[in-house]
N, C-alpha and C positions, 0 to 999 in steps of 0.2 A: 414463625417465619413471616417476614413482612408478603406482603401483595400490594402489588401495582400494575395497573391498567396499562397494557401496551397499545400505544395509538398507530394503526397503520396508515394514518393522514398521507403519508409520503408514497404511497403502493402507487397513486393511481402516477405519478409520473414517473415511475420505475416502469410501467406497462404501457407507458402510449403507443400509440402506433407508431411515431415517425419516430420510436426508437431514443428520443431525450434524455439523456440522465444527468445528472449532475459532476460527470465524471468525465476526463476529456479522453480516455481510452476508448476501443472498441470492444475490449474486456469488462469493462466497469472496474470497480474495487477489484483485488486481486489479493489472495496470501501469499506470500513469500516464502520460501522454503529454504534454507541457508544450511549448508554443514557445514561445524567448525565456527567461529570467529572472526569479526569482520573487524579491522584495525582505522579506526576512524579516529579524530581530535573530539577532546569533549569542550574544551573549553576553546572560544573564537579566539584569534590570532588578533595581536595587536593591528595588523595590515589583512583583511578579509576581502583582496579583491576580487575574488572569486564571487561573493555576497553566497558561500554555503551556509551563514547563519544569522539563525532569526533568534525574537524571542517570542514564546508564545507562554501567557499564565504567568511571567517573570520566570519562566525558565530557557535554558538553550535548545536550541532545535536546530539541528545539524541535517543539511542534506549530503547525505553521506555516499550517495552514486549514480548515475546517470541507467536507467535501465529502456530496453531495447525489442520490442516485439517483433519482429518478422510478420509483415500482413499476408495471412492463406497460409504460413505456416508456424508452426508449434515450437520453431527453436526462438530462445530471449537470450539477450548476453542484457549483462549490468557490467557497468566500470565503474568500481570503488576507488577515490584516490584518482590517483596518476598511477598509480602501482600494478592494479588488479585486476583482473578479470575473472567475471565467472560467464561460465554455458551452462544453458538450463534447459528444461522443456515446460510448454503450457498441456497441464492437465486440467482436464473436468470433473467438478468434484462430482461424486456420486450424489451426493445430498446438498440441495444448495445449504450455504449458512447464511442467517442473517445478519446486518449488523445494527446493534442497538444503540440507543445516544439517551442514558441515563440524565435523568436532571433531577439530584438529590434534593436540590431546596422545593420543588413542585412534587414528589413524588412521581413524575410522569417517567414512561420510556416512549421514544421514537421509534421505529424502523426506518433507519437512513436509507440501506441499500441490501439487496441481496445478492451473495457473493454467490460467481458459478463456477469460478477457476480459479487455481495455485499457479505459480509458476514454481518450478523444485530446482535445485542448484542442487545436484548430487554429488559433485567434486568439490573440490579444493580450488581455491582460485588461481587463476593463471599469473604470472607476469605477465606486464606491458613491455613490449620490445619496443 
């Protein structure tokens, strides 16, 4: 089994005081929690004026829904499409996770961020009326 050196370079401004992350929420990073299947386009539309996609690595990258935290409180809605809706809640994970940023041709790992909350979508999405 290979071994590589985790660089925690990134900690100290994940801990500053005034709170800085590289992340523009007041969650930081965040996992998502989805039941069921989310009905998105893979491939961009000849007219994309909406600009939901990019390419990143020579691939598509779709932004696929607008999501939504409530500040002071724990409920998030995402709208996927024009079509959908989901209601969620922000939970705390018990164990933070971290998130790594492997770089194959150096051997090296990052610690970009450490995650402390999910948001879970326990239903099925709504229509938009």
């Amino acid at each position: 089994m290979p071994i590589v050196e985790v660089s925690v370079s990134k900690l100290k401004s994940l801990f500053d005081i005034d709170g800085s992350v590289a992340v523009t929420t007041p969650l930081g990073n965040t996992l998502l929690e989805i039941q069921g299947e989310l009905e998105f386009p893979t491939v961009p539309p000849v007219n994309d004026v909406d600009n939901k996609f990019s390419i990143y690595n020579n691939k598509n990258i779709v932004r696929f829904g607008l999501l939504q935290v409530e500040p002071g409180s724990k409920k998030a809605t995402m709208l996927v499409g024009e079509k959908q809706r989901l209601l969620g809640s922000v939970v705390k994970l018990d164990s933070p996770l971290g998130l790594l940023k492997f770089d194959h041709s150096t051997g090296t790992v990052d610690l970009q961020d450490v995650i402390r909350y999910k948001i879970i979508f326990k239903d099925r999405p709504l229509p938009i009326m």
